[in-house]
C-alpha positions in Angstrom: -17.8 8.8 -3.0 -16.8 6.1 -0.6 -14.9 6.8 2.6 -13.2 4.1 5.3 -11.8 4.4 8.1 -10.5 2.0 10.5 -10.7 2.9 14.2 -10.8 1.4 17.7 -13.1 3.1 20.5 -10.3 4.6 22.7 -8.1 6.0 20.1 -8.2 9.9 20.4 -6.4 10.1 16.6 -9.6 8.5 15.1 -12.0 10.5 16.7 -9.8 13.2 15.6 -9.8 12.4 11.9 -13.7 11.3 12.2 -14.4 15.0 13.7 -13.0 16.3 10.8 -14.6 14.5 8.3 -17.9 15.1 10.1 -17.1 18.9 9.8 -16.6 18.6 6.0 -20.8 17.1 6.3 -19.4 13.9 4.9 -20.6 10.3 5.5 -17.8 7.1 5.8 -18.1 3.3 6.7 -16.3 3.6 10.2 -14.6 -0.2 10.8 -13.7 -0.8 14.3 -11.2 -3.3 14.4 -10.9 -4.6 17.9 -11.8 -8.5 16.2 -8.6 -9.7 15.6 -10.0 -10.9 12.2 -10.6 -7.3 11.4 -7.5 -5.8 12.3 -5.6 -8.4 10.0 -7.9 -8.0 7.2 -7.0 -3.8 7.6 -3.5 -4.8 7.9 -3.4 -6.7 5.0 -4.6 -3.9 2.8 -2.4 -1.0 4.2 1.1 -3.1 3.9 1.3 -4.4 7.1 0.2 -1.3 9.0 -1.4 -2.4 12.3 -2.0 1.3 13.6 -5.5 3.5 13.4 -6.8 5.4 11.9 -6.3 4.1 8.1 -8.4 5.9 6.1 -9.4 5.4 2.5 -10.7 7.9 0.0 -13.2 6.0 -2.9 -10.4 3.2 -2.5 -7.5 5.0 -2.6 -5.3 4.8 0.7 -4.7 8.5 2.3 -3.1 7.5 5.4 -3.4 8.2 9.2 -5.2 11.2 11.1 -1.7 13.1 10.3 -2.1 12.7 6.7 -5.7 13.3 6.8 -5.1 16.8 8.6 -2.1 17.5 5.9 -4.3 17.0 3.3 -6.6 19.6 5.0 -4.1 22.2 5.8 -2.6 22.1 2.1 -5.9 22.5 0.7 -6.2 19.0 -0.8 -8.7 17.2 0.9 -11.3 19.1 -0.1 -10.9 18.2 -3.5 -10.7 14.3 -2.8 -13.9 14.7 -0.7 -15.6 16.1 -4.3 -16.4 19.1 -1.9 -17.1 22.7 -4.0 -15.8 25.6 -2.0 -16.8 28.1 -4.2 -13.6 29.4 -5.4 
């Protein structure tokens, strides 16, 4: 399983989103994209979105910290993260 997110330093929505993927005990590639170069090249992938968090799920676009904590609070994430819960 691969996870991505796109972040800046300062922006209290991706350490939000990052916190909660650290409290599900899994790893991502954080991408900081204060380059210019990087920011286009994130851009480019999520239609023109310039915003962060953009997070990806084993290549699949999920979204912003909003949509992460959706997927959380309707029970999906787990799932996408491969995590077992035992039920």
């Amino acid at each position: 399983m691969t996870i991505e997110i796109y972040t800046t330093p300062t922006c209290p929505f991706c350490h939000a989103a990052k916190d909660l993927l650290r409290a599900k005990l899994v790893s991502f590639e954080e991408i900081v994209v204060t380059d210019p170069d990087k920011r286009a090249a994130m851009s480019a992938r999520v239609d023109g979105r310039t915003s962060v968090p953009q997070i990806f799920i084993n290549g699949t676009h999920v979204g912003g910290c909003d949509d992460l904590f959706m997927l959380e609070e309707s029970g999906k994430l787990n799932a996408l993260l491969a995590i077992n819960t035992g039920a």
